[in-house]
C-alpha positions as CSV (number, residue, x, y, z in Angstrom):
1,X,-73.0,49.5,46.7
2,X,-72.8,47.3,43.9
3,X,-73.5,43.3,43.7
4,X,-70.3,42.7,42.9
5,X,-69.2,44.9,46.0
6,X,-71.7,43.0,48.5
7,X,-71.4,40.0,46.9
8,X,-67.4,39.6,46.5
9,X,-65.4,42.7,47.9
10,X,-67.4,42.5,51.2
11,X,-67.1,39.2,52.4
12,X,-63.5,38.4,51.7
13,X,-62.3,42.1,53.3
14,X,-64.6,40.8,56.4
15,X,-62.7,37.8,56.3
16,X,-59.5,39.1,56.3
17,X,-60.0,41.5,58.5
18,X,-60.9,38.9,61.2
19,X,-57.8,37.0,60.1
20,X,-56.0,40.3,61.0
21,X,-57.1,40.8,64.3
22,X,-57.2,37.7,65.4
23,X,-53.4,37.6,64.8
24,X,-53.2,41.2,65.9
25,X,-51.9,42.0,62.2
26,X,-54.5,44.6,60.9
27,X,-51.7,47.3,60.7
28,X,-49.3,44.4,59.2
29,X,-52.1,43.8,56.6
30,X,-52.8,47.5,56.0
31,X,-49.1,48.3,54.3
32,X,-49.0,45.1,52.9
33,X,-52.2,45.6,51.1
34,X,-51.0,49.3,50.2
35,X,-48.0,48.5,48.6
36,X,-50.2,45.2,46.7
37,X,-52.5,48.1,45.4
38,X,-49.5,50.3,44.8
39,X,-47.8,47.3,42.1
40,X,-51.3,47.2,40.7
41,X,-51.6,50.6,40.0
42,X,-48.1,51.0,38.5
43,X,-48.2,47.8,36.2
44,X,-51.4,47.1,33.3
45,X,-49.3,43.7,32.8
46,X,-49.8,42.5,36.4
47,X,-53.1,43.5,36.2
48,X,-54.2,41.5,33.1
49,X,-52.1,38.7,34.3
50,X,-54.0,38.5,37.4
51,X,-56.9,38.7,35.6
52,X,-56.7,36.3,32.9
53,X,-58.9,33.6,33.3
54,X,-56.4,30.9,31.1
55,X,-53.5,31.4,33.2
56,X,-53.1,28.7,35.8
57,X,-53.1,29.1,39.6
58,X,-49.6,27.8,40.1
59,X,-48.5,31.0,37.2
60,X,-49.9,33.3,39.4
61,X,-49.3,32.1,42.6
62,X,-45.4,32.3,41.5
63,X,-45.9,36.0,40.4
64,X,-46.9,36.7,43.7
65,X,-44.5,35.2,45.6
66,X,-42.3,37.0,43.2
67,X,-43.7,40.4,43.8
68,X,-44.6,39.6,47.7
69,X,-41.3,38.8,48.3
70,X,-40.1,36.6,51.4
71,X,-41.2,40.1,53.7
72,X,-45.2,39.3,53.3
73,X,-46.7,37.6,56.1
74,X,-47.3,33.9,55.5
75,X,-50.9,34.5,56.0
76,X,-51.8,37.4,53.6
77,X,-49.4,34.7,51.3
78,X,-52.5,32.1,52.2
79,X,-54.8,35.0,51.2
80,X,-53.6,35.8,47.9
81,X,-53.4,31.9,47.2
82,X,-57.1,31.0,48.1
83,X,-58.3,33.9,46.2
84,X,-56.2,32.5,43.4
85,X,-57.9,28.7,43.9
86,X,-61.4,30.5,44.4
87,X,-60.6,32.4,41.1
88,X,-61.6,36.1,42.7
89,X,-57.7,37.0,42.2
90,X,-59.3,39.9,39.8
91,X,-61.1,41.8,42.8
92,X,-58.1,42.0,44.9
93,X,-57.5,45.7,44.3
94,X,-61.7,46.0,45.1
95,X,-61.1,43.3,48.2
96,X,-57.8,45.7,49.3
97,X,-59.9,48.8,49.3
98,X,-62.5,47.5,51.1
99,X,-60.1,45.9,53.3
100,X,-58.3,49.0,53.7
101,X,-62.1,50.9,54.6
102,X,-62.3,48.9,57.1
103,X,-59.4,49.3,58.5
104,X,-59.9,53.2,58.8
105,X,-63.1,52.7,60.6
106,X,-61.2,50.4,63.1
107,X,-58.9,53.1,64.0
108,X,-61.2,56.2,63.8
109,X,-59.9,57.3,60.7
110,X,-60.8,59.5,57.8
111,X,-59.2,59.1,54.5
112,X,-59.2,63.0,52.3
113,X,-58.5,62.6,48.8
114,X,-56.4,65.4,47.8
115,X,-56.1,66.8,44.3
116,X,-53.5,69.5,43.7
117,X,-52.0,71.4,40.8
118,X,-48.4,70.7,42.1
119,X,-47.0,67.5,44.4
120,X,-48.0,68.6,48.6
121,X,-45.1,69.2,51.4
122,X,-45.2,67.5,54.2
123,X,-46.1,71.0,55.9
124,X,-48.7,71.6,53.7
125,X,-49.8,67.8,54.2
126,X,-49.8,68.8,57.5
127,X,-52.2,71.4,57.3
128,X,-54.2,69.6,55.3
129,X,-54.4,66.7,57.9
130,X,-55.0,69.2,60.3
131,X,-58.1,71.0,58.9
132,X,-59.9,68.1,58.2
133,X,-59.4,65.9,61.6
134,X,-60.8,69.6,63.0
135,X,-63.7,69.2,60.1
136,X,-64.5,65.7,61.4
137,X,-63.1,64.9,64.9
138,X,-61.7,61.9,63.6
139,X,-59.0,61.0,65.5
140,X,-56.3,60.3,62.3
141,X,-56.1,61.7,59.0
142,X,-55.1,59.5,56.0
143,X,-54.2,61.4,52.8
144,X,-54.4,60.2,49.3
145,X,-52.7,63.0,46.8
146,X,-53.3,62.8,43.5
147,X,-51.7,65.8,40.7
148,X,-54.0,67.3,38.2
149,X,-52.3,70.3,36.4
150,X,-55.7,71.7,35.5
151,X,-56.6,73.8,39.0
152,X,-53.7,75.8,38.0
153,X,-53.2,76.8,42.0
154,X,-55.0,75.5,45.5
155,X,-56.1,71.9,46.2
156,X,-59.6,70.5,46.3
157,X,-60.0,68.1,49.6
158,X,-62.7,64.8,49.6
159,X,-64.0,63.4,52.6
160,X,-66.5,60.6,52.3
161,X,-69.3,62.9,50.0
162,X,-67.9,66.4,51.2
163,X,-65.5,68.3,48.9
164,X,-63.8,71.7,49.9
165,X,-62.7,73.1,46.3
166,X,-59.6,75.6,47.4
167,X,-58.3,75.6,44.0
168,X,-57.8,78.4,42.1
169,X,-60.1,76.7,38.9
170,X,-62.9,76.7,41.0
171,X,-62.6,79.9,42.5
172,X,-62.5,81.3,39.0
173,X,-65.6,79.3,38.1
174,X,-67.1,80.9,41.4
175,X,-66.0,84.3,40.3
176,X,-67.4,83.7,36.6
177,X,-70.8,82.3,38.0
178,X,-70.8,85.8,40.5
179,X,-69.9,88.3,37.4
180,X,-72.2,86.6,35.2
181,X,-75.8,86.8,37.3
């Protein structure tokens, strides 16, 4: 882990996720933290907003009321404004994460990144789910998907430091490895 990880990221996710259950809200917090990293993603602008150190509190803490909406918990609201006043606005998507970490181990879960050439069914999200609960007896299965055109066919599955590459690139690079010693 990085200093900035221990330093930062860790002790504000701790603190939040006390918060959480201490108002039985660590589901609550879960989505609304999802859909926070979700705007982040999807918009540079709020990024750099966020992050720029000349805007004042009061700028930011009206974007985020704009973007929260009336729907966000008043207390996650509290949270986003005293990481505003403490100036550590800029590692909420690092905070959220590590929030969001936590959150799986609280419920036994295992989050698989999946990469595939095309965008997942449900059915096939299924199976996915499926496999790698049975892989790792966690008892739920969170999926990230991302697309990447470049396995042609097959998805490649991460769990913590495992990766199961089912894509058709790499069983071509298997195959070409085979043919070639």
């Amino acid at each position: 882990m990085s200093k900035v990880n221990t330093q930062v990221l860790q002790p504000y996710a701790s603190a939040l996720m006390s918060l959480a259950k201490s108002n039985n809200l660590s589901e609550e917090f879960g989505t609304e933290i999802r859909s926070l990293l979700g705007l982040l993603e999807s918009s540079e602008d709020l990024r750099q907003f966020l992050g720029n150190p000349l805007i004042k509190p009061d700028a930011k803490k009206a974007v985020i009321k704009q973007i929260a909406g009336e729907d966000m918990n008043p207390l996650m609201r509290s949270f986003l404004s005293l990481l505003i006043d403490k100036g550590r606005i800029l590692f909420l998507e690092g905070i959220g994460k590590q929030y969001l970490t936590q959150l799986r181990e609280l419920n036994q879960t295992v989050l698989a990144e999946v990469t595939s050439a095309v965008p997942l069914s449900d059915a096939q999200q299924q199976t996915v789910r499926e496999k790698v609960q049975a892989m790792t007896s966690a008892r739920q299965v969170e999926i990230e998907t991302k697309i990447d055109a470049d396995l042609i066919g097959g998805v490649v599955i991460k769990v913590g430091s495992q990766v199961i590459d089912a894509s058709l690139r790499g069983q071509l690079r298997r195959l070409g490895i085979r043919l070639s010693s």
